[in-house]
C-alpha positions as CSV (number, residue, x, y, z in Angstrom):
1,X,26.2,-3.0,27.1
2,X,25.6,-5.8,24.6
3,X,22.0,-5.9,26.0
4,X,21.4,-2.6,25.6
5,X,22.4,-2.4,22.0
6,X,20.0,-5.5,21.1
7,X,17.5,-3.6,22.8
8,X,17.7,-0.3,21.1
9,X,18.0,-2.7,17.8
10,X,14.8,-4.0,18.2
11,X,13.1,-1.1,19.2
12,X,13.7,0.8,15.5
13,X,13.3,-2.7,13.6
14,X,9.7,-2.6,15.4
15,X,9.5,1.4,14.6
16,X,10.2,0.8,11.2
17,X,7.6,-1.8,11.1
18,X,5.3,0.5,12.3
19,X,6.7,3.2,9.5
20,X,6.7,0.7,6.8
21,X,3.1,0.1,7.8
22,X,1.9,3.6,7.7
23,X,3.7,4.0,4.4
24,X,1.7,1.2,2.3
25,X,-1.3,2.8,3.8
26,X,-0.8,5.9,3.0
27,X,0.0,4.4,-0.8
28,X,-2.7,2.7,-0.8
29,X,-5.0,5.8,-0.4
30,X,-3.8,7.6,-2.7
31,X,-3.1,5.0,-5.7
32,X,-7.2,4.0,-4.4
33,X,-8.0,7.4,-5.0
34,X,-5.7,8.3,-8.1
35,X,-7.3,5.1,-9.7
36,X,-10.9,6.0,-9.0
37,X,-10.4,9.9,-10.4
38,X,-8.9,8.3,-13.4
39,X,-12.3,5.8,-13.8
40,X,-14.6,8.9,-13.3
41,X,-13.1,10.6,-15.8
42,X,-13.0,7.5,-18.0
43,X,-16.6,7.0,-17.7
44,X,-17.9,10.6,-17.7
45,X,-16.0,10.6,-21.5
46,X,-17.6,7.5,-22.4
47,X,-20.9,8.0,-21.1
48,X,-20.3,4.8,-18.9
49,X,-21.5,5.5,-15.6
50,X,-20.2,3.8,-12.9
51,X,-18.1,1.0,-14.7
52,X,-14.6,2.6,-14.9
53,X,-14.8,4.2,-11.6
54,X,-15.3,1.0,-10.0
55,X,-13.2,-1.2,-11.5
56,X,-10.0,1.1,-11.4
57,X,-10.3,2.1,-7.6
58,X,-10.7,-2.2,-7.3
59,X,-7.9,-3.1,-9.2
60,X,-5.8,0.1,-7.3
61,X,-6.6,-1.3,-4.5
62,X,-5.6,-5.2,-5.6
63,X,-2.3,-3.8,-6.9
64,X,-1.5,-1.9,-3.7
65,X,-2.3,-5.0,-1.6
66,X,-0.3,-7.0,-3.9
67,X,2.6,-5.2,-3.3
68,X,2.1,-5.2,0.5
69,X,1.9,-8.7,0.2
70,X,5.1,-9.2,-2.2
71,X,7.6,-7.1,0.2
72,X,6.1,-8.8,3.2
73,X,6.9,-12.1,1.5
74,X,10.2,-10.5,0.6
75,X,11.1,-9.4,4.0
76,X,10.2,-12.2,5.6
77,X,12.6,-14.7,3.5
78,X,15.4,-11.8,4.2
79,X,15.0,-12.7,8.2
């Protein structure tokens, strides 16, 4: 019985794994994409082609990896 619940354990910590996962992905999509609308409207007020736009959806992306990286770092001193 004990081996069975250990079993069943690890099969939703590597589930959740696999959920956590698909969450930051999905995050970082969308704050990607959020920061690059926000650029293109930036530059299309300013007259600044391209500038904004790139540099938002860049540091959207940094951020989002960031944070990936911080609760990684976090979970793994928690184990």
């Amino acid at each position: 019985m004990l081996a069975t619940h250990k079993t069943h354990c690890e099969q939703f910590n590597t589930f959740g794994g696999i959920l956590m996962l698909s969450a930051w992905g999905f995050a970082m999509v969308i704050g990607s994409f959020l920061f690059l609308w926000m650029g293109y409207r930036l530059d299309e007020k300013l007259g600044t082609a391209p500038n904004f736009m790139l540099g938002l959806f860049f540091l959207g992306i940094f951020l989002c990896v960031m944070r990936l990286y911080q609760e990684a770092w976090k979970k793994r001193k928690d184990v």
